[in-house]
C-alpha positions as CSV (number, residue, x, y, z in Angstrom):
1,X,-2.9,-12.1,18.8
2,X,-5.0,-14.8,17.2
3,X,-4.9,-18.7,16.7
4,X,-0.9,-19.1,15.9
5,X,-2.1,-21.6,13.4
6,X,-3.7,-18.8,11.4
7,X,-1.7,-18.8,7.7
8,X,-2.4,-15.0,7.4
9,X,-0.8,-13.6,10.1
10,X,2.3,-15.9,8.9
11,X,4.2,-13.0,7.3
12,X,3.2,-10.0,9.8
13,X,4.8,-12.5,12.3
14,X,7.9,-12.5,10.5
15,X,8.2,-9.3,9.5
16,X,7.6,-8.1,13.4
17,X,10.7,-10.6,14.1
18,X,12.4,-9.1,11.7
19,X,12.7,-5.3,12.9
20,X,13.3,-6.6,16.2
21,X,16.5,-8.3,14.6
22,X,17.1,-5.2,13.4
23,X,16.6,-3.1,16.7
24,X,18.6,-5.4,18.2
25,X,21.6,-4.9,15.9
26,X,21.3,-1.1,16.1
27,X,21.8,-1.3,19.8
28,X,20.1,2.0,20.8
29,X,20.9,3.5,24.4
30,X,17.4,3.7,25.1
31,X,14.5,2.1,23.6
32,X,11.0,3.5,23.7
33,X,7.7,2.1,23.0
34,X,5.4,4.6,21.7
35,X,1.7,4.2,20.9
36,X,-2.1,5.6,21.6
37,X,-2.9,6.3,24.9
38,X,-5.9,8.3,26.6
39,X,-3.3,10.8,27.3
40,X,0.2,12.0,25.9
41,X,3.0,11.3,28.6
42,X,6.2,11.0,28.6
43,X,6.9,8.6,31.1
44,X,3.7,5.7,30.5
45,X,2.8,2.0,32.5
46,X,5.0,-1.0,31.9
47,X,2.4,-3.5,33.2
48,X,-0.4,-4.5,31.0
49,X,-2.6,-7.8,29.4
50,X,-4.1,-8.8,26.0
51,X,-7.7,-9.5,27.6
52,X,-8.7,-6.9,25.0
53,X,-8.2,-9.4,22.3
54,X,-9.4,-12.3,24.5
55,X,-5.9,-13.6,25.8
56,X,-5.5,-14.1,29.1
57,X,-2.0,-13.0,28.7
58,X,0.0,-10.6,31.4
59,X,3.3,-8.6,29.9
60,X,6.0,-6.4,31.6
61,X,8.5,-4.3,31.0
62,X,11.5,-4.1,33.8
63,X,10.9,-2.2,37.1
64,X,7.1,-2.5,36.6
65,X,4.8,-0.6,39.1
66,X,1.0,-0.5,39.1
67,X,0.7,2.2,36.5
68,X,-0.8,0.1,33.7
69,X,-0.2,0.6,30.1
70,X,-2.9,1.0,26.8
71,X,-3.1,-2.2,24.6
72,X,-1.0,-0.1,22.2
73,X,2.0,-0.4,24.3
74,X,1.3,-4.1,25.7
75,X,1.2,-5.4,22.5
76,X,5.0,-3.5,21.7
77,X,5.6,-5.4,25.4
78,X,4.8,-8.6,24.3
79,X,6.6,-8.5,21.1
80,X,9.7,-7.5,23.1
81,X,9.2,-9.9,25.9
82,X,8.5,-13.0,23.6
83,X,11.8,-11.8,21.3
84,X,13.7,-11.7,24.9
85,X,14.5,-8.0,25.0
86,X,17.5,-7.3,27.4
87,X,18.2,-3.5,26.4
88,X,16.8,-0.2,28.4
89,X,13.5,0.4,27.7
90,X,10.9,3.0,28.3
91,X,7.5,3.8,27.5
92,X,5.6,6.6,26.4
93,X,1.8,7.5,24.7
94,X,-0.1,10.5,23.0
95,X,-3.7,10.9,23.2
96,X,-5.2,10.3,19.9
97,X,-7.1,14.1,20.4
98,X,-3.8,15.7,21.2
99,X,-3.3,18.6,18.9
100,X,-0.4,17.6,15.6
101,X,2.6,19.6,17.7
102,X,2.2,17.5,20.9
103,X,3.1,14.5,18.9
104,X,6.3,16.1,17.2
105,X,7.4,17.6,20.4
106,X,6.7,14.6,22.7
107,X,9.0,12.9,19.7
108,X,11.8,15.6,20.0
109,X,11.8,15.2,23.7
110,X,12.1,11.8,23.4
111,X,14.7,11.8,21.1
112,X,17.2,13.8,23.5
113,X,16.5,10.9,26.6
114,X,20.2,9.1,25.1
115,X,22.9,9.0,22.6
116,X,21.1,6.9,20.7
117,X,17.4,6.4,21.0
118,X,15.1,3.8,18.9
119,X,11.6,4.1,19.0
120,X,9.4,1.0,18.5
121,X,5.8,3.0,17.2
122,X,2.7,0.6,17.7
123,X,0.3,2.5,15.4
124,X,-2.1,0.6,13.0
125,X,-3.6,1.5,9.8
126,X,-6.8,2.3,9.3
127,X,-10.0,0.1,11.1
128,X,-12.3,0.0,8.3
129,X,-10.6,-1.7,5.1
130,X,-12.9,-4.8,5.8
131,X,-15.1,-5.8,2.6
132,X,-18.4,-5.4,5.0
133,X,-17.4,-1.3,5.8
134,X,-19.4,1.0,3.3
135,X,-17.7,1.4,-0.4
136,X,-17.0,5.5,0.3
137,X,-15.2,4.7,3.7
138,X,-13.5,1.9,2.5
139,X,-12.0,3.6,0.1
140,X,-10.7,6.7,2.0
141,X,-9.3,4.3,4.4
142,X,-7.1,2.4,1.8
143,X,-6.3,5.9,0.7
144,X,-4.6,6.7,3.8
145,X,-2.9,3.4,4.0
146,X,-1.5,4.0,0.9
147,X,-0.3,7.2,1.5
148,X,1.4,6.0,5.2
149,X,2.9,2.8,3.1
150,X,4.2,5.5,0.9
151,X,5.7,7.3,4.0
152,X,7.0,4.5,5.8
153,X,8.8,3.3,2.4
154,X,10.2,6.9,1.5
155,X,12.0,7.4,5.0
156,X,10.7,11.2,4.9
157,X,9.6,12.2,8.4
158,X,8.1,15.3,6.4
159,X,5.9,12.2,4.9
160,X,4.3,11.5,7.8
161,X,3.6,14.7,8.9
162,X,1.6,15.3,5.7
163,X,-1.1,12.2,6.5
164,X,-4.2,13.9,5.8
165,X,-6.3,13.6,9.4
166,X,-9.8,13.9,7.1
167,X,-8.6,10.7,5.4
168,X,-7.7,9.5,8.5
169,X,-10.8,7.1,8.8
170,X,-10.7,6.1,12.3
171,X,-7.3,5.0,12.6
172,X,-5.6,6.1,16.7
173,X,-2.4,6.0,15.0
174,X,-1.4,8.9,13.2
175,X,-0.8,10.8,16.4
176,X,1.4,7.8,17.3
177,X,3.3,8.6,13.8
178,X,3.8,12.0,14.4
179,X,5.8,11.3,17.2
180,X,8.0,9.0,15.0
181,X,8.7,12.2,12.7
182,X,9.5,14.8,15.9
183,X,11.9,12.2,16.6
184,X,13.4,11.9,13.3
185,X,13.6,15.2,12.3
186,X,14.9,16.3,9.5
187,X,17.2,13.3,9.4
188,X,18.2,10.9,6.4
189,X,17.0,7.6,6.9
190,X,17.3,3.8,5.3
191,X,14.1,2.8,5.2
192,X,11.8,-0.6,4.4
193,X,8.7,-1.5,4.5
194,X,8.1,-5.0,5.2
195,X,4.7,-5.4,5.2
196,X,1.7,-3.8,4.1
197,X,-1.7,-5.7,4.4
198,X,-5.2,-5.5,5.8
199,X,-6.1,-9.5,7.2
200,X,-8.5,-8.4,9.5
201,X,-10.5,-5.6,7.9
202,X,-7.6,-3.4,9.7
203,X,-4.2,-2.2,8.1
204,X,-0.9,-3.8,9.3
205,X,2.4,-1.8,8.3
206,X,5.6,-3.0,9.2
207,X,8.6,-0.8,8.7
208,X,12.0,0.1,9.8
209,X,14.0,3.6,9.2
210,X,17.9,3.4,10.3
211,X,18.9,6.8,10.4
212,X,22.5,7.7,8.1
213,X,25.6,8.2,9.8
């Protein structure tokens, strides 16, 4: 989302190509983009823009109507729109106040839509890992990042669901992750993380769980 010359954003970039390689080859049924919203719904927008970031940049998911979605999901749009997604998709969002069961049980809900259902979760790190954010908070937030890299790179939705919310340190996304593991259940999963860096002062994960069997 910043100047494509940037060298930093170089391996986020390929890592976000990657696991959409590998969505791609899993061929779900259903596809569902998943991120922070002001509310939790099961059924979200599929128009939205990047002027949040400055671009002026329009993205679309098919059959469109004038609900709009959160920059969480337009940024999962655009990734899937510039990687020339052709599959079913849908989109969905949890309100980062919702209480921890909404976001497993929006994720088990979500998980019986198909056969086979992939969920790509837009949900950052924590905001305030930049060298200018007070020492204390700093380090709480690389704590959680840690502890989410750890989560991501086990495959253990019962990982996720321990993030610790004090820890949390102004990060929207663990509500976001909690959906990931009422999806997953108490599945097996391959997992890898691909990346797992803060550029911008913000942490950037990048991970894909293929479930066994």
């Amino acid at each position: 989302m910043v100047a494509s010359g940037d060298p930093r954003l170089d391996d986020v970039r390929a890592a976000c190509w990657s696991a959409l390689d590998d969505l791609r080859a899993a061929s779900p049924d259903l596809l569902v983009v998943v991120g922070p919203g002001e509310t939790t719904a099961d059924e979200a927008g599929r128009a939205g823009s990047l002027s949040a970031y400055g671009l002026d940049v329009t993205v679309a998911l098919p059959d469109a109507g004038d609900a709009t979605m959160p920059l969480s999901l337009s940024v999962g749009a655009w990734l899937l729109q510039r990687d020339g997604w052709e599959g079913p998709v849908a989109t969905a969002t949890v309100a980062g106040d919702a209480g921890d069961g909404d976001g497993v049980e929006l994720g088990r809900r979500l998980a019986g839509r198909a056969d086979r259902v992939a969920l790509l979760v837009m949900a950052d790190g924590s905001p305030l890992r930049a060298d200018t954010t007070p020492a204390d908070l700093r380090q709480r937030a690389e704590r959680y990042d840690a502890a989410l890299a750890d989560a991501l790179r086990d495959g253990d939705p019962r990982v996720l669901l321990g993030l610790d919310a004090d820890a949390e340190a102004g990060s929207p996304g663990r509500q976001a992750l909690r959906v990931l593991a009422g999806a997953a259940d108490d599945g097996l999963f391959d997992a890898e993380l691909s990346y797992d860096a803060a550029p911008y002062g913000v942490g950037y994960l990048v991970g894909v769980w293929e479930r066994h069997g």
